[in-house]
C-alpha positions in Angstrom: -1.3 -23.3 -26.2 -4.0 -24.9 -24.6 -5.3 -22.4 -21.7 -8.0 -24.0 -20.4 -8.6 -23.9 -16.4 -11.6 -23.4 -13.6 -12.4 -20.4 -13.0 -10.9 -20.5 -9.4 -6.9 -20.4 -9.9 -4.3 -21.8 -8.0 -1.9 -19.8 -5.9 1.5 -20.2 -7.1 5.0 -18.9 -5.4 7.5 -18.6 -8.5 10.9 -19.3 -6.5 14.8 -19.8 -7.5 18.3 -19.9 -5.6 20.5 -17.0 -6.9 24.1 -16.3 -6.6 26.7 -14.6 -7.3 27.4 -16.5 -10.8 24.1 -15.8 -12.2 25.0 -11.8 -12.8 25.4 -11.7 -15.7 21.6 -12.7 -16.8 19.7 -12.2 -13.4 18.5 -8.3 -14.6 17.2 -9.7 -18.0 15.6 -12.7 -16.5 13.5 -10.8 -13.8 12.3 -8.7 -16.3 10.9 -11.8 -18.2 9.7 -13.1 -14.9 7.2 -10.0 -14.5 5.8 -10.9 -17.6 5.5 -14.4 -16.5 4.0 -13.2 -13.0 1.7 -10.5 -15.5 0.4 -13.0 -17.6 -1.2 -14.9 -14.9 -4.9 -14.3 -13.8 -4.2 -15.5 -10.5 -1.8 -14.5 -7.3 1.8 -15.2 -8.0 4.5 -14.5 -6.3 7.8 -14.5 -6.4 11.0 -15.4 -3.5 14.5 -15.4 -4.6 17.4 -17.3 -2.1 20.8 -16.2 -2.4 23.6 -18.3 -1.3 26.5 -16.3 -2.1 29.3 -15.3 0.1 27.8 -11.9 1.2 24.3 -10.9 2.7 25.1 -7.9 0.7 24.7 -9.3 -2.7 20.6 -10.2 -1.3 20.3 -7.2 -0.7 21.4 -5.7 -3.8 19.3 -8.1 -5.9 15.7 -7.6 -4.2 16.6 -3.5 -4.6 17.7 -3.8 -8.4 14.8 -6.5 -9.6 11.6 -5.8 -6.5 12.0 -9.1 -5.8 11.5 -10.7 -2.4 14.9 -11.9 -1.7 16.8 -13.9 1.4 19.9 -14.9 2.4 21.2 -18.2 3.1 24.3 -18.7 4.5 26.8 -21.0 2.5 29.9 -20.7 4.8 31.7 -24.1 4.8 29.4 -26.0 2.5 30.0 -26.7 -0.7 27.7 -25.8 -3.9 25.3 -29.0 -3.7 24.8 -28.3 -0.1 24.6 -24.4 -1.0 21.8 -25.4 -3.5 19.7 -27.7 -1.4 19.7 -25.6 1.2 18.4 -22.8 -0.4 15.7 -25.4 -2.1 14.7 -26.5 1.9 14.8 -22.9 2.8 12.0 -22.3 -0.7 10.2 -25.6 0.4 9.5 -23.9 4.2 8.5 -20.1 3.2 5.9 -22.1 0.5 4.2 -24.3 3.2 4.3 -21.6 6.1 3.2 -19.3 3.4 0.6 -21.7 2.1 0.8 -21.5 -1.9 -1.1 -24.5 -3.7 2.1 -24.8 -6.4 5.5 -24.2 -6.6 6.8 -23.0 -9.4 10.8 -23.6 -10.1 12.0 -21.5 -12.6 16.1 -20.9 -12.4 17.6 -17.9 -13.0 18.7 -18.4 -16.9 15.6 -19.8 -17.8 13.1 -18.4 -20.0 10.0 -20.3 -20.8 7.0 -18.6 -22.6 5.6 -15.7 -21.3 2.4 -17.8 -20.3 3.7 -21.1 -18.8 2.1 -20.1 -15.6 -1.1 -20.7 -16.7 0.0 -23.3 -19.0 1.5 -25.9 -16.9 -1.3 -25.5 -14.6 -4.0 -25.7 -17.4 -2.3 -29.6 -18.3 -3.4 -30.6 -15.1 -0.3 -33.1 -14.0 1.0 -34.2 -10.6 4.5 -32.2 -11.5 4.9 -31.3 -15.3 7.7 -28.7 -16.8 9.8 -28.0 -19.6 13.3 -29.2 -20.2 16.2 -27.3 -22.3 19.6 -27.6 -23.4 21.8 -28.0 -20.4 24.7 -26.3 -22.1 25.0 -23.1 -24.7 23.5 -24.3 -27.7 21.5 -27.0 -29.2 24.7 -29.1 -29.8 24.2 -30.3 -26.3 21.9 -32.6 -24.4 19.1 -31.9 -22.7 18.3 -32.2 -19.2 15.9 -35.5 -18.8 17.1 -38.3 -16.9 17.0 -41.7 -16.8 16.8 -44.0 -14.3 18.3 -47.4 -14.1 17.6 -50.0 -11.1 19.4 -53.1 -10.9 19.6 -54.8 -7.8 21.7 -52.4 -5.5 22.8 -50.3 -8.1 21.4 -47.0 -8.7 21.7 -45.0 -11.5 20.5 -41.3 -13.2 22.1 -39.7 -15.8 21.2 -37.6 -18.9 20.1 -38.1 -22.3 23.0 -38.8 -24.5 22.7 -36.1 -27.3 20.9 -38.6 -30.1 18.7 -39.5 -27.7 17.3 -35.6 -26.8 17.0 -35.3 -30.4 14.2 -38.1 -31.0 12.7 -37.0 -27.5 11.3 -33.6 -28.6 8.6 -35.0 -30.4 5.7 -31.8 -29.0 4.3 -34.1 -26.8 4.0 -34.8 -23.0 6.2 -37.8 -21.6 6.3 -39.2 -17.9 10.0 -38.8 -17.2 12.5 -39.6 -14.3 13.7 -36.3 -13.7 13.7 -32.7 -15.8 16.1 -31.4 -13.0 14.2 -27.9 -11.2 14.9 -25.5 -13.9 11.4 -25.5 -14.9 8.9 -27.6 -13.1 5.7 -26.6 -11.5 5.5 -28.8 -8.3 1.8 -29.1 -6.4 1.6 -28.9 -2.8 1.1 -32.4 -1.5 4.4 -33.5 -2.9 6.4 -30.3 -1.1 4.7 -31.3 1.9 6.2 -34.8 2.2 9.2 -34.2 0.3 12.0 -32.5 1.5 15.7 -31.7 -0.6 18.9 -33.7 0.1 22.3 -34.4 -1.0 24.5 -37.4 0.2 28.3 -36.6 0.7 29.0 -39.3 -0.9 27.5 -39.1 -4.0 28.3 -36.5 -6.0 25.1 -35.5 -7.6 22.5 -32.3 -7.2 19.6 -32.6 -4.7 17.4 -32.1 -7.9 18.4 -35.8 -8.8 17.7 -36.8 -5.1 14.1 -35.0 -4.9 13.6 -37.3 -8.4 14.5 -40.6 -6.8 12.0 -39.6 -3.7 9.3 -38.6 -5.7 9.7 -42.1 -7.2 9.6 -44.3 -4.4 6.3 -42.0 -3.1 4.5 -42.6 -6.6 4.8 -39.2 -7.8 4.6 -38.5 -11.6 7.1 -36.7 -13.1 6.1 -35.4 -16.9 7.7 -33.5 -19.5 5.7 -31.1 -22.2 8.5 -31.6 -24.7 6.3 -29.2 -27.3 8.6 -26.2 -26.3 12.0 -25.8 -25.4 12.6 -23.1 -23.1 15.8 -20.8 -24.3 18.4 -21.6 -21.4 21.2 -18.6 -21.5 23.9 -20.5 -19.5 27.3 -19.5 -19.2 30.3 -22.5 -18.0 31.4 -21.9 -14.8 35.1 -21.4 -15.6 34.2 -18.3 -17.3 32.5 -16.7 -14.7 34.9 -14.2 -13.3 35.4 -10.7 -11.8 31.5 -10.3 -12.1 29.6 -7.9 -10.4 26.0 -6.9 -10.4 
């Protein structure tokens, strides 16, 4: 990888929401995030949010991985609200705490144990790496398209023959890569906020996306690595504790 950078290195807050459904890989993936946070010359740090159904489960976390984590309260909402709340809640401890980048890594994400430094060194307004949004490379990856005609709006994912021809180890300027991996500068956090729309069924990473666009901000893709993604479906997520 190219690792090229000035000498004077960016503060970056490394930030995720958590819950309750991400036991089963949250102790393995904070271990990889230390090497992530190691492997960067500069100050990085790192804020968990936890929108599960008990402050206790926060707790628990931050004690069991060191992590700084905080509790957002999810009662009566459901899980987009739950997400983008936590995502507003990131968004206002980065500007109060005045990082230059954000750096949005979910919680079953593992990207190269130098991406820090990496995604930085390429230099782009927002740049990240996409994966396979389900368990295995049978599925498709997370890039969306966006389609504009008239009134009608429209984002969806790459159909599974098209995520094959797009890893081609080079950088693309996409619509959206989601938030599982995206290293977001300042200036855009600052006059972008998180959203959902009850009546739209779709995940405030798709909203932030479609804002980004109508500001002019550039969205890009380093499609020369695949981070591994160690998702698990929702329906089989039961009785877990951490």
């Amino acid at each position: 990888m190219n690792l090229e950078y000035p000498s004077t290195l960016p503060t970056v807050l490394l930030a995720c929401p958590i819950s309750s459904h991400k036991d089963y890989v949250i102790l393995e993936w904070a271990e990889h995030v230390k090497t992530l946070v190691k492997n960067y010359p500069g100050i990085c740090k790192v804020l968990l949010v936890d929108n599960s159904k008990s402050q206790a489960h926060a707790k628990r976390v931050e004690r069991l991985t060191g992590f700084h984590t905080d509790f957002v309260s999810t009662r009566l909402k459901n899980n987009y609200d739950a997400i983008s709340d936590s995502r507003n809640y990131i968004r206002k401890c980065f500007l109060r705490w005045n990082f230059d980048y954000l750096f949005s890594l979910e919680c079953d994400i593992f990207p190269p144990q130098d991406s820090i430094l990496y995604l930085l060194s390429l230099q782009k307004e927002m740049v990240g790496f996409t994966y396979f949004l389900g368990a295995g490379h049978e599925s498709p990856l997370m890039v969306q398209e966006y389609e504009d005609n008239g009134t009608d709006r429209e984002c969806q994912n790459l159909s599974i023959e098209q995520s094959i021809l797009f890893i081609d180890g080079t950088i693309k300027r996409v619509f959206s890569i989601g938030m599982g991996c995206l290293m977001i500068p300042r200036f855009v956090l600052a006059s972008t906020k998180f959203r959902t729309d009850k009546k739209i069924k779709i995940h405030d990473d798709s909203f932030f996306a479609e804002d980004c666009k109508s500001k002019g901000f550039k969205i890009y893709c380093d499609t020369s690595v695949i981070p591994l993604h160690k998702n698990q479906p929702w329906n089989l997520l039961k009785g877990i504790s951490l």
